[in-house]
N, C-alpha and C positions, 0 to 999 in steps of 0.2 A: 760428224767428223770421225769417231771413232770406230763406226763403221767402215767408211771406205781406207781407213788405215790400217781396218786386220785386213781388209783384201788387198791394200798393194803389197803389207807384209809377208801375206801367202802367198802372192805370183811370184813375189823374190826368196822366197822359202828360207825368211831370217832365220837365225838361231835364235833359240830360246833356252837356253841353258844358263840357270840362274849363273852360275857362277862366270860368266863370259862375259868381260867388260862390253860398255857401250861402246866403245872404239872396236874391240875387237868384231860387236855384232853389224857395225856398220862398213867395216872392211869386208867381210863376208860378203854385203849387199852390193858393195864395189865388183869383188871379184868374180860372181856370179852375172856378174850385167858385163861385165869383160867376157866372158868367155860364151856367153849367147850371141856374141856381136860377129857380123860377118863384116868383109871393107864395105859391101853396098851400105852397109847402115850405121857404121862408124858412128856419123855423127850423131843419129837416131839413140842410138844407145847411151854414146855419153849425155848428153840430156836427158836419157830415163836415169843416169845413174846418178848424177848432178839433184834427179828429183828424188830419188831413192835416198838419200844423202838428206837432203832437208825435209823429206815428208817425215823420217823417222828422228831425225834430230826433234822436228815440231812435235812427234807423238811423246818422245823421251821429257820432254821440259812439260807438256800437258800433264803425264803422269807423274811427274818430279813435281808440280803443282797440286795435285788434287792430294800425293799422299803429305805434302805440308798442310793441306788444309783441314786432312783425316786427324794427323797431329794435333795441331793445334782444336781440333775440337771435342777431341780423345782430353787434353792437356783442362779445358773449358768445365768438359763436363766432372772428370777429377777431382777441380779444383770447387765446384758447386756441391759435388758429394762428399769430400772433405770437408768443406764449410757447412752442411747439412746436420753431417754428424757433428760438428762442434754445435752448433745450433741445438740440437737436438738434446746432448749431454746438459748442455746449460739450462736449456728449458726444463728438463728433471727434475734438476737441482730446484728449480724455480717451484714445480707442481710439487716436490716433495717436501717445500716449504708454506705451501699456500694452500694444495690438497687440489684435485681433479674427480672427474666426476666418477662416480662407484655405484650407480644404478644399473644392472643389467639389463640390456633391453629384451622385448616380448619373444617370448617362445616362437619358434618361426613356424609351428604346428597351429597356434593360437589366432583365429580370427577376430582380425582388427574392427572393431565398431566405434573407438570416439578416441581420434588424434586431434594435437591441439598445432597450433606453428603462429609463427611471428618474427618479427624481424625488428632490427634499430633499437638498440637499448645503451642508452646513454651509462657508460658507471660512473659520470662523476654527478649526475642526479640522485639526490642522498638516498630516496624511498624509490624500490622497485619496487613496484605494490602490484603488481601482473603477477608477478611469481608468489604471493600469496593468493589470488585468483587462480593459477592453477594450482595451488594447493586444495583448494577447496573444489576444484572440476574436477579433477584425479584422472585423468585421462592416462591412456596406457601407453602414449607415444608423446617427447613434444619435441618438435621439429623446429631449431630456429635457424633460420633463415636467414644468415646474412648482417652486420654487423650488430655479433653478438656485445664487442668493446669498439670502442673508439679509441684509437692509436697513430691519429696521424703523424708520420714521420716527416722531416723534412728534409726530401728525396731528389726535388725537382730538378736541381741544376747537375746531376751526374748521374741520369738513367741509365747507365749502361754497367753502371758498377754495382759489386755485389755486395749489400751490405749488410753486415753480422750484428747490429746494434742496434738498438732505437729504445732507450730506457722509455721513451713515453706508451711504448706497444707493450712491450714486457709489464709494464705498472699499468697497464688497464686491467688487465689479465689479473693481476695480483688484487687491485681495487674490488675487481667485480667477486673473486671468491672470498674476501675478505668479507660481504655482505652477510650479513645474520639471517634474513629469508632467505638468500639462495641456497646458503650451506642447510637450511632445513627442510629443503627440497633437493636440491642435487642427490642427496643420499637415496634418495625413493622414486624419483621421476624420470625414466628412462628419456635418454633423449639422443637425438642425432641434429648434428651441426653443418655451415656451410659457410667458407669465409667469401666477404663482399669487399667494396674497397677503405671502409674505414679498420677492419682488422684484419687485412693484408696491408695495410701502413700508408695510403695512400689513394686522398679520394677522386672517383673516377676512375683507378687504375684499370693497369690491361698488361700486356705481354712485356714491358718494358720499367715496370716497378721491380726498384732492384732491394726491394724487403720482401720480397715473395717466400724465399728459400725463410728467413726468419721467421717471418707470421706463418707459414705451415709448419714452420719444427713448433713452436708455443702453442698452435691450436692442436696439433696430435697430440703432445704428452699433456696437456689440459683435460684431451677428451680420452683422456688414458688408453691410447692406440698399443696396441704390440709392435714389438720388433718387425712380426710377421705382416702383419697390415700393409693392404697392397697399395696403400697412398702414400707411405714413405718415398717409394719409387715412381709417382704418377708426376704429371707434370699436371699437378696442380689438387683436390681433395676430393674431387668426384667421387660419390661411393652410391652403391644402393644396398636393396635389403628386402626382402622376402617374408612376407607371413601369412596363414592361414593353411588350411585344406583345399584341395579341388573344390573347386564351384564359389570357393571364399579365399579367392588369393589377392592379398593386395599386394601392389608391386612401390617400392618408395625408391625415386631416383633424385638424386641429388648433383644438378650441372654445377660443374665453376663458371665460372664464365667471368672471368679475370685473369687465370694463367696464361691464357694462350690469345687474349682477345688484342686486335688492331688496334689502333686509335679510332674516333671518333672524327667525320670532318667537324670541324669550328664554325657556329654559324658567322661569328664579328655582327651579331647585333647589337646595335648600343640602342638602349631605349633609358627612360627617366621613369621615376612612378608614380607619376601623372600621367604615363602614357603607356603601362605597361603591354599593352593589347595591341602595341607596333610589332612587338616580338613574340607574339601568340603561337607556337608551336614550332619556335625555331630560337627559342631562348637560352640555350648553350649550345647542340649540335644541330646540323642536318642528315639527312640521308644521303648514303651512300648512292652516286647514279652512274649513267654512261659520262658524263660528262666530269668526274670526280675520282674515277679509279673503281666504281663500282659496280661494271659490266662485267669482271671477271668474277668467276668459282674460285671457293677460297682454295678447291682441291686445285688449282691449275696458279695460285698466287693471289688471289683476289684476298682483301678482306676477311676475316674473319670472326665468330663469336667463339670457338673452341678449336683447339688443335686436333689435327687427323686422328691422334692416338685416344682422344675422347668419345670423336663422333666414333669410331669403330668400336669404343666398350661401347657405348648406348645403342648401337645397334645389333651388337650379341644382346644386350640386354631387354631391348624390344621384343627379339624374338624369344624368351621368355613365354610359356602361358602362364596369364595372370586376368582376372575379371576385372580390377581397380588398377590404375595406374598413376597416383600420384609423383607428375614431374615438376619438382620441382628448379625455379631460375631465380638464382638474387635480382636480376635486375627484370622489367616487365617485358612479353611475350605480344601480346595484341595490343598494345594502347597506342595509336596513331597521334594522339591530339594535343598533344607539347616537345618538347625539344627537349629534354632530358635523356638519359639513357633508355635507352631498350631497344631490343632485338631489330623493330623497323627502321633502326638506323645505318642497318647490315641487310637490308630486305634480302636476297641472296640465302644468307643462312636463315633466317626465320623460314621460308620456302624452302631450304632445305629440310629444315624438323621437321615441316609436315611433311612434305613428301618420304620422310625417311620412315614416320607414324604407317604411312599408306603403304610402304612398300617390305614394310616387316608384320602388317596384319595386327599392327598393336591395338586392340579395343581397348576401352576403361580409360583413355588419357585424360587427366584433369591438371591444370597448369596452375601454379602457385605463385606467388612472387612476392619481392618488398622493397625497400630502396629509397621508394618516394615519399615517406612520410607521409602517406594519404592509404587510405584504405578505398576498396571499390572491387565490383564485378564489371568484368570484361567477357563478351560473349561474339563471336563471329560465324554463320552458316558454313555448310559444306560448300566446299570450292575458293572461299576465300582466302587468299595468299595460298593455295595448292591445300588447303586443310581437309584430310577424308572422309571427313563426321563434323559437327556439330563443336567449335572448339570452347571450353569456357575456362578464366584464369580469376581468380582471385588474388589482390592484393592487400598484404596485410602489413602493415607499415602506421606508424611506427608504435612499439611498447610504452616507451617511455615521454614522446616530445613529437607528435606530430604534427604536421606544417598548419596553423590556423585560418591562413589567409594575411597579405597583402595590405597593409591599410590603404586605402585610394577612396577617389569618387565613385568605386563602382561597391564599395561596402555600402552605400548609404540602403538603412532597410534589412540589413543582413540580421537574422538570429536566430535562436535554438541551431537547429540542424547546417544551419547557412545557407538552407534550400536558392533562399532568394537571391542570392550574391552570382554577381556577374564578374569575377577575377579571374583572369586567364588561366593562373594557374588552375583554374575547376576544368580544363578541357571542355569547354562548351562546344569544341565541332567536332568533339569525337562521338562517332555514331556508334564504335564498338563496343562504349561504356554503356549497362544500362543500370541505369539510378544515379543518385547525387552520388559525391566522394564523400568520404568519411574521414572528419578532420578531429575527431576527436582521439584519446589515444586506444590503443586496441590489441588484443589477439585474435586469433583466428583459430575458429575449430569447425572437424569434417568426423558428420555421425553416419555411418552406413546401415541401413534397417537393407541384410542379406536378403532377408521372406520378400521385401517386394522390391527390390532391387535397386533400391534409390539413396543417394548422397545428399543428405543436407549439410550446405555450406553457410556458414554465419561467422561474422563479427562481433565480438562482444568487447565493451569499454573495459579497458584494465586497469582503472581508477575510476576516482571520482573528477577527474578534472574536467573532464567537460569539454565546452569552448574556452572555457575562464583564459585568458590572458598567458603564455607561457613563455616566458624568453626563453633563446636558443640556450640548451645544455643545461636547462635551470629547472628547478620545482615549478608547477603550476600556481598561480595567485591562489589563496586560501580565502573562503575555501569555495570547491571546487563548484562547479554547474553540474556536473552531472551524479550517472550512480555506475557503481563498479558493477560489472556483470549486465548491465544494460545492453537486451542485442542491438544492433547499431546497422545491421543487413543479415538479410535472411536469405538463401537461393537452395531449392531443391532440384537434382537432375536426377534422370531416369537410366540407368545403367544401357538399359535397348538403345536409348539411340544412340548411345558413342561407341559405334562400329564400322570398321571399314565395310562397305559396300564389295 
């Protein structure tokens, strides 16, 4: 429409001079349609002038609208970056009370050979005994992945508001440095962060948690950000990071995939736990389809996993040259085989990252994840959901409390590794996984030997706990099944084959 209203306003050759009221600019269009008029077309006229009259009236109230809604979101955003900055001052207060992390990370000259990462750490579990495990691996990067604290706020009933508070976020945060391991590691163990939904304040969340602006002011000044730091002003913590020489570049990409994300559809399965295998792979959401809102691009309004302003950093970032590419996603990338969150619930955007892999030339991508309280490799061939190489994702979940299994009829027989257990939640039809899950608790670490070009990926238990018995948020039964440092999965990949063709 706004087109064909600057061409009837240039055949009536309005005025445009700011200072000309609308009355005056529309008498002009009168006047000018009068004095083209001959008597053969009298009436011809008065009805262009009649339309002259309402098409610029309709133009006038269009743009008397759009600049109320520029306002008002001029007025939106204002008031988020005011509230930021109060966010932001307080959390100071807070890290200069409690302390933030003061490790510098690795020389971005210096090639990376043994990073550690892991996700889900409970602070009200009294022993974080991981973080003595990597005291003792001494790795020169650790990457956590994804609820670093547990802060859930109670949000639900007014997503739309913004809100400055939540004593139970701000006190995880304070709980976990208050830890006597962490403080004798923080000091020496370089690390890069990434918040998921239990410390952005809200589990599950997405584009509509109104503790976003809060849980990002508490995680920057925690992971002692600068003023300058370009995720003050990001919608949402994305960062990446660069190290090594030519021929040994590892590239570390860190998605949100919570600031900008859609909802989720809702499966409404009701199942009992006698019968949990009714809900076998659609046991809180489903995927996104044609028949759900899911045939559109999220660039054209469709769904999405990250806002515009994201996928366009990661894709200056792709095009980077780098040999290694650790991408990391708090929530999982390939796992088809339950109904919990991850990326195939958006099939759209997961085809979009590969495709976007394919079409920036990015070699070395290796995908990470956590979320699920289960550890596992996930591996897919070239062509799968548009993937330009060979894709493979480790899951590394949980530090502290991860998921044991289910009690039911299908535990009978289950032990050690729980190879034998038949629970749905073990994803038994997903072909993408290969090997059992690992339900014991764990981190994750990636060794790169440069000389023959290969990544070895492994799991190692971050306690002693074992299988032992753990209830939710709590110590494991004492004492424990297993042994700390125990690898738990083992995967090596060959840097040749992950290349775009």
């Amino acid at each position: 429409m706004a087109t064909a209203t600057r061409k009837f306003r240039s055949f009536f050759e309005l005025s445009e001079e700011p200072s000309a009221s609308p009355d005056a600019r529309t008498g002009k269009s009168k006047l000018h349609a009068e004095r083209c008029c001959s008597a053969a077309i009298t009436v011809l006229c008065v009805i262009s002038s009649l339309f002259a009259v309402s098409h610029f009236n309709l133009y006038r109230s269009t743009l008397s609208d759009l600049r109320a809604e520029q306002a008002d979101a001029a007025v939106d955003a204002a008031a988020a970056a005011s509230a930021l900055l109060e966010m932001a001052s307080n959390a100071a207060d807070e890290a200069r009370k409690h302390g933030h992390l003061t490790a510098p990370l690795p020389n971005v000259s210096a090639a990376l050979t043994f990073i550690a990462h892991g996700s889900c750490a409970n602070q009200e579990i009294q022993t974080h005994n991981f973080w003595n495990q990597l005291a003792r691996l001494q790795p020169q990067l650790f990457v956590f992945n994804g609820d670093i604290v547990y802060g859930d706020c109670d949000g639900r009933d007014f997503p739309n508001a913004l809100s400055t508070e939540c004593s139970v976020l701000s006190g995880a945060w304070s709980r976990l440095f208050a830890k006597t391991n962490f403080g004798a590691v923080r000091a020496n163990l370089p690390m890069l962060g990434m918040l998921d939904d239990h410390d952005y304040g809200q589990n599950d969340c997405g584009e509509d948690n109104p503790f976003k602006y809060l849980a990002k002011a508490l995680f920057l000044q925690r992971w002692n950000a600068l003023p300058t730091d370009p995720r003050w002003a990001r919608q949402g913590v994305y960062m990446s990071s660069m190290h090594g020489p030519v021929g040994q570049r590892t590239q570390i990409l860190l998605t949100d995939t919570r600031w900008s994300k859609s909802p989720y559809v809702p499966s409404y399965c009701v199942f009992s736990d006698s019968d949990r295998a009714a809900c076998a792979r659609r046991e809180r959401y489903v995927p996104y389809n044609a028949s759900n809102g899911g045939s559109m691009r999220a660039q054209d309004g469709g769904p999405r996993m990250m806002s515009e302003e994201q996928w366009a950093w990661l894709e200056t970032e792709l095009r980077k040259p780098a040999e290694l590419r650790l991408l990391f996603s708090t929530v999982q990338v390939l796992a088809e085989g339950h109904g919990w969150e991850r990326w195939g619930l958006i099939p759209l955007e997961r085809r979009r990252l590969f495709e976007l892999i394919n079409a920036t030339g990015a070699n070395g991508v290796v995908l990470f994840s956590g979320d699920r309280h289960i550890g596992a490799y996930y591996r897919v061939g070239r062509g799968v959901h548009g993937a330009p190489y060979p894709m493979n994702e480790i899951t590394s979940s949980s530090l502290t409390h991860s998921y044991r299994g289910t009690p039911g009829p299908w535990t009978a027989g289950c032990s050690g590794a729980r190879t034998s257990c038949v629970d749905p939640n073990d994803e038994p039809g997903d072909n993408d996984r290969i090997g059992p899950l690992v339900h014991e608790n764990h981190l994750g670490t990636i060794r790169v030997n440069w000389a023959t070009r290969n990544v070895s990926l492994q799991l190692l238990a971050s306690d002693d706990c074992g299988v032992a018995p753990q209830s939710w948020g709590q110590q494991c039964s004492s004492p424990g099944s297993g042994v700390a440092g125990r690898v738990l999965l083992d995967v090596t990949l060959s840097l040749d084959e992950l290349r775009v063709r």
